[in-house]
Rosetta silent file (secondary structure, phi, psi, omega in degrees, C-alpha in Angstrom):
SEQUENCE: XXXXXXXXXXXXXXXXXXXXXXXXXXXXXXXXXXXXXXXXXXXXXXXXXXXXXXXXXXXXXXXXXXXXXXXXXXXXXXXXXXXXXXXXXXXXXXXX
SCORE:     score description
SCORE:     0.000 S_00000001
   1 L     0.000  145.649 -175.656  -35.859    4.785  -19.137 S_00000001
   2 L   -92.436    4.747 -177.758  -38.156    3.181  -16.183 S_00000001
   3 L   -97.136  141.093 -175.521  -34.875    1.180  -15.202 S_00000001
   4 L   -60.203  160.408 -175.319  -33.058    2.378  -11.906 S_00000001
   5 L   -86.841  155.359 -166.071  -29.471    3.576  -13.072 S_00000001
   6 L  -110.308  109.776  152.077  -26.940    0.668  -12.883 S_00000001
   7 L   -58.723  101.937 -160.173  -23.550    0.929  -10.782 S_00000001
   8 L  -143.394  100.077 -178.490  -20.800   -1.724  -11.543 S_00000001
   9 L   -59.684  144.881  166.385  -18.026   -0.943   -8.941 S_00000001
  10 L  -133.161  166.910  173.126  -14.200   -2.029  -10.383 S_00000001
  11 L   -53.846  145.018 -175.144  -11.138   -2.453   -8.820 S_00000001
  12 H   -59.744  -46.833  178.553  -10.008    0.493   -7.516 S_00000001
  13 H   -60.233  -43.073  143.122   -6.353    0.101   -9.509 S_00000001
  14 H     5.003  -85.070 -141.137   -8.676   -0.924  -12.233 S_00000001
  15 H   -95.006  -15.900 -171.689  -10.328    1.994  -12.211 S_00000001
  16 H   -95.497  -29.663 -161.142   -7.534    4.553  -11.606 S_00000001
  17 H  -104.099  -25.641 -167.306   -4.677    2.900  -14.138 S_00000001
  18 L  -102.139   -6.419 -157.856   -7.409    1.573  -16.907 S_00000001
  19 L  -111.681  125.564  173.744  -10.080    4.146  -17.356 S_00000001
  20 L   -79.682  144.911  146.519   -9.523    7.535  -18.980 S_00000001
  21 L   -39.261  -34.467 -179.451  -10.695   10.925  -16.747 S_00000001
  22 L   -84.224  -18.439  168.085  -12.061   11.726  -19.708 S_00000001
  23 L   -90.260   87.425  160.894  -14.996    8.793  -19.740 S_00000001
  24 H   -32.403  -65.676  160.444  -17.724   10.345  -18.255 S_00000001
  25 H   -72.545  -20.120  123.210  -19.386    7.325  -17.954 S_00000001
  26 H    -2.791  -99.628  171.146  -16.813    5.357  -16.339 S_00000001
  27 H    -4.719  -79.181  175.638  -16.966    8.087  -13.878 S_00000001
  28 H   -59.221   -6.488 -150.393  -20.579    8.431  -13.209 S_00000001
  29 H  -140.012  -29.840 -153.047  -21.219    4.413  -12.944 S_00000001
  30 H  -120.932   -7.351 -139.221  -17.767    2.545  -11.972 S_00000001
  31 L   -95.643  152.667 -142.973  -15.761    4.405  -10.223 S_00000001
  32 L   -92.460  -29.880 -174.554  -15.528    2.646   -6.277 S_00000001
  33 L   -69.345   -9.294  175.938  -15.199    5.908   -4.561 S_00000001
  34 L   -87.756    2.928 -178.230  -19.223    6.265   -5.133 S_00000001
  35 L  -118.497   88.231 -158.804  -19.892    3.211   -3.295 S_00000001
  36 L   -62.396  -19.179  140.506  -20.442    4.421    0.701 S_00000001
  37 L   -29.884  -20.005 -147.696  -20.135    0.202    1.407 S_00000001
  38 L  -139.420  -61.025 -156.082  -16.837    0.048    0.223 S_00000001
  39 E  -119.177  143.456 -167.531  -15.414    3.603    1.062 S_00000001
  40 E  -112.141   67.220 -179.889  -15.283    5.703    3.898 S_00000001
  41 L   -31.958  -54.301  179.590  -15.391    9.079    2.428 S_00000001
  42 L   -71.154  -36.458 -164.205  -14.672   10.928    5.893 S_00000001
  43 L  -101.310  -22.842  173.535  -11.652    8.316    7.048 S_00000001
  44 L    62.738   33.837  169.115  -10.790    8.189    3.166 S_00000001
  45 E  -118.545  154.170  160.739  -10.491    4.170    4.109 S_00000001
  46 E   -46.905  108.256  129.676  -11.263    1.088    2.409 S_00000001
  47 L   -21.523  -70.471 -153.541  -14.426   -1.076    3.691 S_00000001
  48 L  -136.562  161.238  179.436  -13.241   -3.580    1.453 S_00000001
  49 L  -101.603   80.150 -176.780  -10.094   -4.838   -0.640 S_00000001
  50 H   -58.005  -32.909  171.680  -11.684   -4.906   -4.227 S_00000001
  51 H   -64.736  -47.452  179.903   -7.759   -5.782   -5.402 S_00000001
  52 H   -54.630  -52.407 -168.163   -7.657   -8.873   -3.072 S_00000001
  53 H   -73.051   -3.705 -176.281  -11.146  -10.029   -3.917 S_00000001
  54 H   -88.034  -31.941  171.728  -10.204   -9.483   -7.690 S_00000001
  55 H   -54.354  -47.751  177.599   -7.185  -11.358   -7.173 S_00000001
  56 H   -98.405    5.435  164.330   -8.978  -14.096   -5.503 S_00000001
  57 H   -73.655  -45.954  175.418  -11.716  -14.283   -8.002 S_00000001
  58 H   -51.420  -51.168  162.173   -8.793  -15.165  -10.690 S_00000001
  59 H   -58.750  -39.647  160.945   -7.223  -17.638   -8.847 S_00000001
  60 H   -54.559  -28.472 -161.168  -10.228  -18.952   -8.100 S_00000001
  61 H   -79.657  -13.137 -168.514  -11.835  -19.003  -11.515 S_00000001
  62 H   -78.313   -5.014 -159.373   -8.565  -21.436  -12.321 S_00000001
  63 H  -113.766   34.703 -175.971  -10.526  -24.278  -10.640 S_00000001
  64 H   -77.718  -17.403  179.187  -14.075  -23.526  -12.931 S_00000001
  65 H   -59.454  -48.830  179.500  -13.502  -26.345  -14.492 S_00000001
  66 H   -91.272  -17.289  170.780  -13.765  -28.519  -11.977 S_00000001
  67 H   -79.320  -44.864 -164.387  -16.477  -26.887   -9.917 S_00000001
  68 L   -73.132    2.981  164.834  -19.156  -25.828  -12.306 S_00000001
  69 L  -104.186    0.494 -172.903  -21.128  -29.142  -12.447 S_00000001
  70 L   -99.420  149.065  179.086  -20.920  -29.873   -8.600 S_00000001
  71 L   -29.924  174.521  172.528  -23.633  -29.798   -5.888 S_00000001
  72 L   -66.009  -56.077 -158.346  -24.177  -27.141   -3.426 S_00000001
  73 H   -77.147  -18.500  153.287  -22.485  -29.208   -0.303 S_00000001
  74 H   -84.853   -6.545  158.480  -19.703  -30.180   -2.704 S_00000001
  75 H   -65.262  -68.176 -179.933  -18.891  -26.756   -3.915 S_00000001
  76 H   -37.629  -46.614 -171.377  -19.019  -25.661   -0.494 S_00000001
  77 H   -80.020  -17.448  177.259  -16.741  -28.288    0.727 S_00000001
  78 H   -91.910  -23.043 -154.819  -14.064  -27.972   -1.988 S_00000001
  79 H   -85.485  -65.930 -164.905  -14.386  -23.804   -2.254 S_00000001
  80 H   -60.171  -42.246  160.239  -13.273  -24.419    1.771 S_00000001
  81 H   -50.789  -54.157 -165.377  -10.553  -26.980    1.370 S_00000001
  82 H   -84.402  -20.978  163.895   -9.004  -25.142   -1.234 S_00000001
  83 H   -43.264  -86.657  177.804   -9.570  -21.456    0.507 S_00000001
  84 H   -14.771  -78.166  152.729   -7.773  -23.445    3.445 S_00000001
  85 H    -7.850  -79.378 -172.736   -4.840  -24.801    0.768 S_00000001
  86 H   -67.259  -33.876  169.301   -4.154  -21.746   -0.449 S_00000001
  87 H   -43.620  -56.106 -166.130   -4.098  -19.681    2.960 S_00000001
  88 H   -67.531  -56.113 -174.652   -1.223  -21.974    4.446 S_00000001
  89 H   -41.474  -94.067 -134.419    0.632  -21.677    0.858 S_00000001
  90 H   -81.983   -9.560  115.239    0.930  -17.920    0.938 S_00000001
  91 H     8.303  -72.716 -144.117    1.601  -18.122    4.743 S_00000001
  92 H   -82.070  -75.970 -174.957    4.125  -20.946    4.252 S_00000001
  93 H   -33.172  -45.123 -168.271    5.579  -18.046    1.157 S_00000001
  94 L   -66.849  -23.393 -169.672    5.207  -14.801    3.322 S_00000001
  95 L   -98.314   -0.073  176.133    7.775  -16.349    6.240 S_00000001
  96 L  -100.647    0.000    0.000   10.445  -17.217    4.236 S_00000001
């Protein structure tokens, strides 16, 4: 094929709880520890929290409804209000 091989990174728990060992291709293409952006091979740390942003893609995705016909500067401005929203809520949760 003349197409560069394709990578598609998953959550790490994803990829450890959902994936057989035995799916090669899985392996060769998904798996997170292959992505030097993300993982720190030598420190064996995390870049990035692919469970948080997967977390906050769901929760986000509950408000597609209302977002997927609006402008740029109104996307922007509600994706920050509610980013905001939701920060003090699990704040406001974590101290009690």
């Amino acid at each position: 094929s003349s197409l560069p091989s394709l990578l598609v990174s998953v959550d790490i728990f994803h990829y450890k709880t959902k994936h057989s060992e035995k799916d090669e291709y899985c392996g060769q293409h998904c798996n997170p520890l292959l992505f030097p952006d993300i993982y720190d091979v030598k420190t064996k740390t995390w870049f990035f929290n692919s469970s948080a942003a997967e977390q906050t893609n769901v929760w986000f995705n509950g408000y597609h409804s209302i977002v997927h016909n609006m402008m740029g500067s109104w996307f922007e401005f509600f994706l920050d209000e509610m980013i905001k929203e939701q920060n003090c809520f699990l704040v406001a949760s974590l101290e009690k």
